[in-house]
C-alpha positions in Angstrom: 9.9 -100.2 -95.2 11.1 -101.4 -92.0 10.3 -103.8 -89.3 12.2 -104.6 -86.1 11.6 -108.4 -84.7 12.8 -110.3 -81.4 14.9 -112.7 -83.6 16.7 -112.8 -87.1 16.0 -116.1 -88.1 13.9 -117.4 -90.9 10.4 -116.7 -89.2 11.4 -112.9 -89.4 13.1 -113.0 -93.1 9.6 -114.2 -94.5 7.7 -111.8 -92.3 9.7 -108.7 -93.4 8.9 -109.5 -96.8 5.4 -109.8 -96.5 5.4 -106.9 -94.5 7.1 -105.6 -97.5 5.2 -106.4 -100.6 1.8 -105.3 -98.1 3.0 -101.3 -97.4 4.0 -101.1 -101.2 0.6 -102.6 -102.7 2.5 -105.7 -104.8 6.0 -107.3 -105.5 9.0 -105.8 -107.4 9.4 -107.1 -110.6 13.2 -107.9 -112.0 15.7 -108.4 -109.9 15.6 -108.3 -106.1 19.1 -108.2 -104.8 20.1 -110.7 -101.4 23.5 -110.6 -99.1 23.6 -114.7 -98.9 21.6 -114.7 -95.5 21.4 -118.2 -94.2 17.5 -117.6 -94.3 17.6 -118.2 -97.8 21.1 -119.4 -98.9 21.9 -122.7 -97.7 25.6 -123.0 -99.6 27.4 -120.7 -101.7 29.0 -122.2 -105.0 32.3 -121.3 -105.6 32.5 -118.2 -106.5 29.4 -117.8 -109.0 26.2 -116.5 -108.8 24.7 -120.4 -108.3 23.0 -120.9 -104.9 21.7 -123.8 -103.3 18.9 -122.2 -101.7 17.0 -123.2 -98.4 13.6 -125.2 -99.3 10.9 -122.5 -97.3 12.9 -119.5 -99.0 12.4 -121.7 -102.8 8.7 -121.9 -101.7 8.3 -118.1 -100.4 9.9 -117.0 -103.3 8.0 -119.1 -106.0 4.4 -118.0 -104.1 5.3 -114.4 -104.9 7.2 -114.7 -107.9 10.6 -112.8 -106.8 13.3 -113.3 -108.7 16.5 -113.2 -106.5 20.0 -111.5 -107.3 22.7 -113.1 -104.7 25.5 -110.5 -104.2 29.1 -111.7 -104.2 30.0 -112.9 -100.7 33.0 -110.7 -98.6 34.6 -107.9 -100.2 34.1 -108.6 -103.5 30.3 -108.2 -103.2 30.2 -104.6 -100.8 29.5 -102.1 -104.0 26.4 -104.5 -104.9 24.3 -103.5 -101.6 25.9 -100.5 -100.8 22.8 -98.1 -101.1 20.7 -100.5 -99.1 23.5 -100.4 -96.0 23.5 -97.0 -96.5 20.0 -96.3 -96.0 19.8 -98.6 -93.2 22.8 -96.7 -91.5 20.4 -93.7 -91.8 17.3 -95.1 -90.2 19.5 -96.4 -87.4 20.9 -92.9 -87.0 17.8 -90.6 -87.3 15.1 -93.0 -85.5 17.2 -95.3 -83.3 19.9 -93.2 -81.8 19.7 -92.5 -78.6 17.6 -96.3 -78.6 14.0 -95.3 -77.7 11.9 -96.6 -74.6 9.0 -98.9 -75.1 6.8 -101.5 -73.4 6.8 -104.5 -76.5 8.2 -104.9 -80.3 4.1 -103.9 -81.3 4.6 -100.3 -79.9 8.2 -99.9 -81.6 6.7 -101.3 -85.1 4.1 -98.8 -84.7 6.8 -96.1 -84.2 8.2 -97.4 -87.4 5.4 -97.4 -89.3 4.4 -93.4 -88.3 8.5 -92.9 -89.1 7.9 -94.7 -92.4 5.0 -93.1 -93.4 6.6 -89.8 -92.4 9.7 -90.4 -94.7 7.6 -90.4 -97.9 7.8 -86.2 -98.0 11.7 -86.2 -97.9 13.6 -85.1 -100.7 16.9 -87.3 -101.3 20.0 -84.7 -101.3 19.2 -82.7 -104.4 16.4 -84.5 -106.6 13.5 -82.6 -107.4 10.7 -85.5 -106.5 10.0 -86.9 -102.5 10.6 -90.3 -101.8 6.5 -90.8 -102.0 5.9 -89.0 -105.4 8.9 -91.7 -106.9 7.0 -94.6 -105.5 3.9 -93.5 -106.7 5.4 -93.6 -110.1 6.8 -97.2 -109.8 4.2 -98.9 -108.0 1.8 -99.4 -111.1 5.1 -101.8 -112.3 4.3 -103.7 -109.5 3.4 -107.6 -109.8 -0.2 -108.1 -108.1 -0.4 -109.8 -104.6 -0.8 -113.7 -105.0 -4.5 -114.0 -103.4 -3.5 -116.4 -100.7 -1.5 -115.8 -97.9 2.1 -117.7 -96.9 2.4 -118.8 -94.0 5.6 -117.6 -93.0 5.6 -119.1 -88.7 7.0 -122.6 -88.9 4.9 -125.6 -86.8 6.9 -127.5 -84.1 5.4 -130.7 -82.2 7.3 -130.5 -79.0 6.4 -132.8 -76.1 5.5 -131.0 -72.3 7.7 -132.1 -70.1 7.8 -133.2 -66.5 7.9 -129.2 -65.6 4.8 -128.3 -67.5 7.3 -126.7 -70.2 7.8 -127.1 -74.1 11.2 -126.7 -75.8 11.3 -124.9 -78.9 14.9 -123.5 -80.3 16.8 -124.0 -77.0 14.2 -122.0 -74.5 11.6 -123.7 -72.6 8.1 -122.1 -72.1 5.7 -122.6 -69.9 2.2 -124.6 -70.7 -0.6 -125.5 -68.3 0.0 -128.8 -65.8 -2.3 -131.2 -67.5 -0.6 -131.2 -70.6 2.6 -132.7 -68.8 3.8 -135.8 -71.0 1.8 -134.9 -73.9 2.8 -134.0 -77.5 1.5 -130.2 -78.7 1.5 -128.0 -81.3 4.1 -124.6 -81.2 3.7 -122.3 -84.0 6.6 -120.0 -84.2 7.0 -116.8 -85.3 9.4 -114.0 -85.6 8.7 -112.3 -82.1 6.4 -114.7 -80.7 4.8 -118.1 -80.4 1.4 -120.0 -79.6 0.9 -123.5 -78.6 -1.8 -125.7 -79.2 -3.3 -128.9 -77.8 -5.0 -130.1 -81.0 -6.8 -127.0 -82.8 -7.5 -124.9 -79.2 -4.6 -122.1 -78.0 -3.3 -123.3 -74.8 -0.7 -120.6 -74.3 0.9 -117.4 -76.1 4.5 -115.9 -75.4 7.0 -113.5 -76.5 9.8 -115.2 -78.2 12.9 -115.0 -76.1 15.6 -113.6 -77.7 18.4 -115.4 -75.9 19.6 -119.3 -75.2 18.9 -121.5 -73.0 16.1 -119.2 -71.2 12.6 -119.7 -69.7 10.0 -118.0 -70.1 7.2 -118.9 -67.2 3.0 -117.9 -66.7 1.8 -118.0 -63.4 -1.2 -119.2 -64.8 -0.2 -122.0 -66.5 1.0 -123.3 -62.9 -1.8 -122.7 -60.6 -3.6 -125.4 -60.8 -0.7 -127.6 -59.1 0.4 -125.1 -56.9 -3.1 -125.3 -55.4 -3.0 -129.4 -55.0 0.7 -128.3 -53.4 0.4 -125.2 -51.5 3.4 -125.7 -49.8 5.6 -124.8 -53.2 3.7 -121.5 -53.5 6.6 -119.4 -51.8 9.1 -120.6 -53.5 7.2 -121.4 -57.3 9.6 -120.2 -59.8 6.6 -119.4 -62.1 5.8 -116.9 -59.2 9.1 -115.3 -58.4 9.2 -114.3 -62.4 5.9 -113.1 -62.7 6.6 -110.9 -60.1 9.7 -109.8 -61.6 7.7 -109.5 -64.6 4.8 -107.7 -63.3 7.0 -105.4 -61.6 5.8 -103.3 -58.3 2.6 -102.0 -59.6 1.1 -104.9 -60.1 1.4 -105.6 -56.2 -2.4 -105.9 -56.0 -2.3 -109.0 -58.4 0.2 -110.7 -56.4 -1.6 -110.5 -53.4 -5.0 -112.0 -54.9 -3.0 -115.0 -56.3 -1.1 -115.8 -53.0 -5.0 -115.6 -51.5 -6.4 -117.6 -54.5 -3.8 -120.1 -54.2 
């Protein structure tokens, strides 16, 4: 299985793995080997097998019952995961190479699923049995889904401010005017977020992927811009929901500049 997110940070470690354990009906039982990521691992001792892990990965992992193998770090530990680079060094190859064209990270997963679905009928080098007809031999020895979720986003409580924005992990997004100076919800995800002012969904972005960046609705701003007309020309919320929109969406610039 596979999954491609807008981040690698925690958010997306726990989501793979529910991804995961959902495509393959249950959790692998024995040993589940880890390179040390800094999503689960927050120190290595020594050089031992003893990890001081992070508190949401001892939580994750005690919800679904995996029992976790952490490689030896550097050198020492490349013959532990070498299969697992390997096949990864494949999937980039055959399915990434040349990088393909999409609109959103929802239409590449969906790509990935079809390529993942499409990779049970192929027959590793030699052996006599697909990769499907092997799983369907080891997936009664999986361990049952717990029957509640984990809730794998993590909850911020940002404050808006003065520019109708939130911060969460270094990028600001936008969030409409009349929450300026008040304290709201974020729950963050792997590839995107949602805000909330108490239990109702004031806003929804894509996560941005780099630092420091901001990521505006036009909507979220029109309300001022119509008590202040004047800063319609130059609104940055406009000049990046054009850029956003792009040249086909010419129509719905227009009918905002006349709304406004």
């Amino acid at each position: 299985m596979h999954r491609i997110f807008a981040s690698g940070g925690q958010e997306a470690f726990l989501e793979g793995h529910v991804h995961a354990f959902t495509v393959l009906g249950g959790v692998p039982t024995g040993k589940i080997r880890y390179d040390n990521p800094r999503s689960a691992v927050a120190q290595v001792i020594g050089f031992a097998r003893q990890r001081i892990e992070t508190q949401r990965w001892t939580a994750f992992r005690s919800h679904y019952g995996i029992e976790a193998f952490y490689c030896q770090p550097g050198l020492t530990g490349a013959h532990e995961k070498g299969g697992v680079e390997g096949q990864i060094g494949w999937f980039r190859r055959n399915h990434l190479v040349p990088v393909p064209h999409v609109d959103s990270l929802e239409q590449l997963n969906t790509m990935v699923d079809a390529w993942d679905a499409a990779d049970d009928h192929r027959r590793i080098g030699t052996r006599p049995h697909t990769i499907g007809e092997h799983l369907a031999v080891e997936r009664p020895l999986l361990a049952p889904l717990p029957d509640e979720s984990f809730e794998t986003g993590t909850w911020l409580a940002p404050r808006v401010d003065r520019f109708s924005q939130v911060t969460v992990r270094t990028n600001r997004y936008s969030v409409p005017v009349r929450l300026v100076g008040r304290q709201v919800r974020v729950h963050l995800h792997a590839s995107h977020l949602v805000v909330y002012d108490g239990r109702v969904e004031v806003a929804r972005h894509e996560r941005l992927m780099t630092k420091s960046g901001t990521r505006l609705d036009l909507d979220h701003h029109l309300e001022a811009l119509v008590r202040k007309p004047g800063a319609l020309p130059g609104a940055t919320a406009l000049e990046q929901d054009r850029v956003l929109d792009g040249a086909q969406d010419e129509q719905v610039w227009v009918s905002r500049r006349r709304w406004g």
